[in-house]
N, C-alpha and C positions, 0 to 999 in steps of 0.2 A: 261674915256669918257662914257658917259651916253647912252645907247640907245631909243632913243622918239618912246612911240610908237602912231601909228598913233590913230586920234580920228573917233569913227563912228562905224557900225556894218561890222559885216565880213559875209562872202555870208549865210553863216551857220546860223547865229542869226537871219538874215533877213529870209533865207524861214522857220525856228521856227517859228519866231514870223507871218510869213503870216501862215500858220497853224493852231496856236492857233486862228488867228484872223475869218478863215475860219469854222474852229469846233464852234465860239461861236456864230456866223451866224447862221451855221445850225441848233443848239440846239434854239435860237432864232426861227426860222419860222417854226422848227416841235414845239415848247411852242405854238406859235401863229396859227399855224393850229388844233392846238389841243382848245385853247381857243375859236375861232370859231366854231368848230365842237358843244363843249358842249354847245356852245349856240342858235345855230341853235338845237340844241335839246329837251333845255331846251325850245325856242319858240312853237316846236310842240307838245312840252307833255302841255304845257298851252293852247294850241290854242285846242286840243283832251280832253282837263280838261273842258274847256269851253262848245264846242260840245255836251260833257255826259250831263254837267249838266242842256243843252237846251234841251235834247231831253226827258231825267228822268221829266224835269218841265210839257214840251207838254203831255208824257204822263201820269201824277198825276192832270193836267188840267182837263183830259176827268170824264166821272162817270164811275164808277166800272163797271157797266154792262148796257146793252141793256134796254130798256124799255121793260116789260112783259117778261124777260129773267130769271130762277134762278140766286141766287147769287153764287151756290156753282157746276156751267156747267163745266164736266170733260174734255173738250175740251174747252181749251181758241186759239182762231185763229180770223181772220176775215171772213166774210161770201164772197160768190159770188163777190156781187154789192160795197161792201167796196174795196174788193181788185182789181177793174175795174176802179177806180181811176187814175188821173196823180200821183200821189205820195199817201200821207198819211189823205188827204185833206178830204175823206171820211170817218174816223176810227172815230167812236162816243164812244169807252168804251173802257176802261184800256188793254181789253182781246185781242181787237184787233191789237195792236201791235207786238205781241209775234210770233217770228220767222222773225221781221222784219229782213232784213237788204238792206243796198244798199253803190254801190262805185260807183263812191266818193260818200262822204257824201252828200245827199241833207234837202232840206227846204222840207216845207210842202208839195207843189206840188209838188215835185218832180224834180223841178231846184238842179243842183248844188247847194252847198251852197256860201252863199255870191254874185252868180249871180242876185237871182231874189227878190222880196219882200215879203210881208206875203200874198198877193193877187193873187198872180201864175202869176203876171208879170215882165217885165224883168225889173231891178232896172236900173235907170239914171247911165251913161258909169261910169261918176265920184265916181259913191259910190259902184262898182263893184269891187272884189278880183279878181287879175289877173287870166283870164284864165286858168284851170288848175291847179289852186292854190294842189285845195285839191283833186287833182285826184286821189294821191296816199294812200289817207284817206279811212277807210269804217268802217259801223257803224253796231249795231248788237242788238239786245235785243230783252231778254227772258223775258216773265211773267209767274210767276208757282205761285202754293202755296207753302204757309213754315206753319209750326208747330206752333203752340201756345205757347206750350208748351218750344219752343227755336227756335225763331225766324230764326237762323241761320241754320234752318236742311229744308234742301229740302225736300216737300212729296213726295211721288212716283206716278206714270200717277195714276189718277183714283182717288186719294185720294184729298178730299176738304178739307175749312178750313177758318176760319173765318179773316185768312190774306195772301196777296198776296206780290209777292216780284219784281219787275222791277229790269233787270240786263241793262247795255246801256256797251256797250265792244267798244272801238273805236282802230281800228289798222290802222299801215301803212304799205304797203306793200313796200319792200327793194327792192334793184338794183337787188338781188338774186334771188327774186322771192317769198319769205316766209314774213309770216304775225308777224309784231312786235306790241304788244299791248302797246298803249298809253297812254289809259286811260282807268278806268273801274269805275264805280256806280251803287251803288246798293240800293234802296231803298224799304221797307217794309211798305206798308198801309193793310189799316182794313174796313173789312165789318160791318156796325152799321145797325144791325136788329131793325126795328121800336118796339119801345115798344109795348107791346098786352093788 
């Protein structure tokens, strides 16, 4: 006589198999928290890419320098009455940006960015960046001179030079408290001394 053995799992293969099924869950939703992370990351290193490159354009807009100003003044800053401004709306020359910075990021007046329009008022509800979008954003740029002779070499205070360099540094500030850089640009223009 034969003995039948019964068909179906025994208690044993059953919590295996809920195990297995439970580990590949989890491996599932930390893949899928990790996939969101990078992309919400990758969102703000574009949206911080974008930023530099509006703010590097705003200031390559302006002229080199002041009207009745040397071209080659060992102190690049803005004056008094530029920097008594709502924002940046007063800066008339390149020099004037240098040391800016502000958190969150803002537009020309001095809105938040994404809040207001290119006019210093506040943009229609509908075409507004939530609230606090970019609060944890800030923006930052240096203007120096660089070398002729190798673009890439910082001069030292005091020392002029027939080309200047715009830095635009855009960081976000973490849940810790410390500043992560997002994006950085850096661009180099040229003084063109009129022919004599």
């Amino acid at each position: 006589m034969t003995r039948h053995r019964p068909h179906g799992f025994s208690l044993i293969e059953a919590l295996i198999s809920l195990s297995l099924i439970g580990l590949a869950g989890a491996l599932l939703l930390l893949a899928t928290e990790t996939s969101v992370q990078t992309t919400a990351d990758a969102v703000e290193r574009t949206q911080a890419a974008g930023i530099a490159r509006q703010l590097v354009d705003e200031v390559l807009g302006h002229r080199y320098m002041a009207a009745g100003v040397t071209p080659y003044q060992t102190v690049l800053c803005p004056n008094s009455w530029e920097l008594r401004g709502q924002g940046r709306e007063r800066f008339n020359d390149t020099d004037d940006f240098n040391g800016y910075s502000a958190q969150p990021v803002e537009d020309t007046w001095g809105m938040e960015l994404g809040r207001g329009d290119w006019f210093g008022y506040e943009r229609a509800p509908g075409f507004q960046v939530r609230e606090g979008h970019f609060r944890r954003f800030s923006e930052r740029v240096e203007v120096y001179y660089v070398s002729e002779d190798d673009p890439r070499q910082r001069l030292s205070a005091g020392r002029t030079s027939n080309l200047r360099a715009v830095d635009v540094q855009i960081y976000q500030t973490t849940s810790q408290g410390s500043a992560r850089e997002l994006a950085r640009l850096r661009r180099v223009y040229a003084y063109l001394p009129t022919p004599q």
